[in-house]
C-alpha positions in Angstrom: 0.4 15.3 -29.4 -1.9 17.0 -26.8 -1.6 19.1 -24.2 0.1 19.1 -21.0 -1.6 19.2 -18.0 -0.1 19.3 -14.7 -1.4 20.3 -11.1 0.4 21.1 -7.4 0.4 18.4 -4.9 0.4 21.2 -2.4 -2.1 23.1 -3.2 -4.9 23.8 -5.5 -3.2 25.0 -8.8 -3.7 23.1 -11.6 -2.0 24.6 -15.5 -1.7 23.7 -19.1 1.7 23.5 -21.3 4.8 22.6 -21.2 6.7 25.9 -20.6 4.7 26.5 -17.6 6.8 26.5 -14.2 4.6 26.2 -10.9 7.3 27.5 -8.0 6.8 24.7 -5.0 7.5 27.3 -2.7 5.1 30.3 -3.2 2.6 28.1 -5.0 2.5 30.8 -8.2 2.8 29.3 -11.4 4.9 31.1 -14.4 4.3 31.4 -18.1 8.1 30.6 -18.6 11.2 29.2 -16.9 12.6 32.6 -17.6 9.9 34.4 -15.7 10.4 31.2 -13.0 14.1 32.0 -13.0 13.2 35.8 -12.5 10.9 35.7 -9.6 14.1 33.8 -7.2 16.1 36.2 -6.4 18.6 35.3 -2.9 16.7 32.2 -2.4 13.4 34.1 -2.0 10.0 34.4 -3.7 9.1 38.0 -5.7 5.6 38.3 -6.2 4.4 39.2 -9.8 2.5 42.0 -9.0 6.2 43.8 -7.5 7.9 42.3 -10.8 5.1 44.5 -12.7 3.7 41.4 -14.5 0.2 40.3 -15.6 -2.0 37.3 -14.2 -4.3 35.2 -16.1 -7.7 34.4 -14.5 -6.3 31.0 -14.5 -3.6 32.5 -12.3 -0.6 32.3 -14.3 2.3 35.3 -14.3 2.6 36.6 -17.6 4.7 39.5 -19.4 2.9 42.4 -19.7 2.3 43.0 -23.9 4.6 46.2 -24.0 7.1 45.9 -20.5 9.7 48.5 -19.9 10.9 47.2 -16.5 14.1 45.9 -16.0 12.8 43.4 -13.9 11.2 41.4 -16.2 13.5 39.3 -18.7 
């Protein structure tokens, strides 16, 4: 089995795995549907950075290692 690949149609973003969630809105892509899930909130986009999360070079949200905010599931 290899890896999933998968890339936007609207815009540049291209990631790898299958947890990944790319949100067609923004155009941000998420290490996890739960971090997906999180960024929606009353049918708007949060930004990582205000959700206190970490972004790969690649440009993909992540939990910080050690997170105290009740923001981030």
């Amino acid at each position: 089995m290899g890896l999933v690949r998968a890339s936007c149609g609207w815009c540049a973003a291209s990631w790898v795995g299958e947890d990944r969630c790319h949100c067609a809105r923004c155009c941000e892509t998420w290490d996890d549907v739960d971090l997906f899930e999180a960024h929606r909130r009353d049918e708007m986009c949060v930004s990582g950075t205000t959700m206190g999360l970490t972004r790969t070079r690649n440009g993909i949200w992540l939990r910080p290692e050690l997170s105290l905010n009740p923001l981030i599931p």
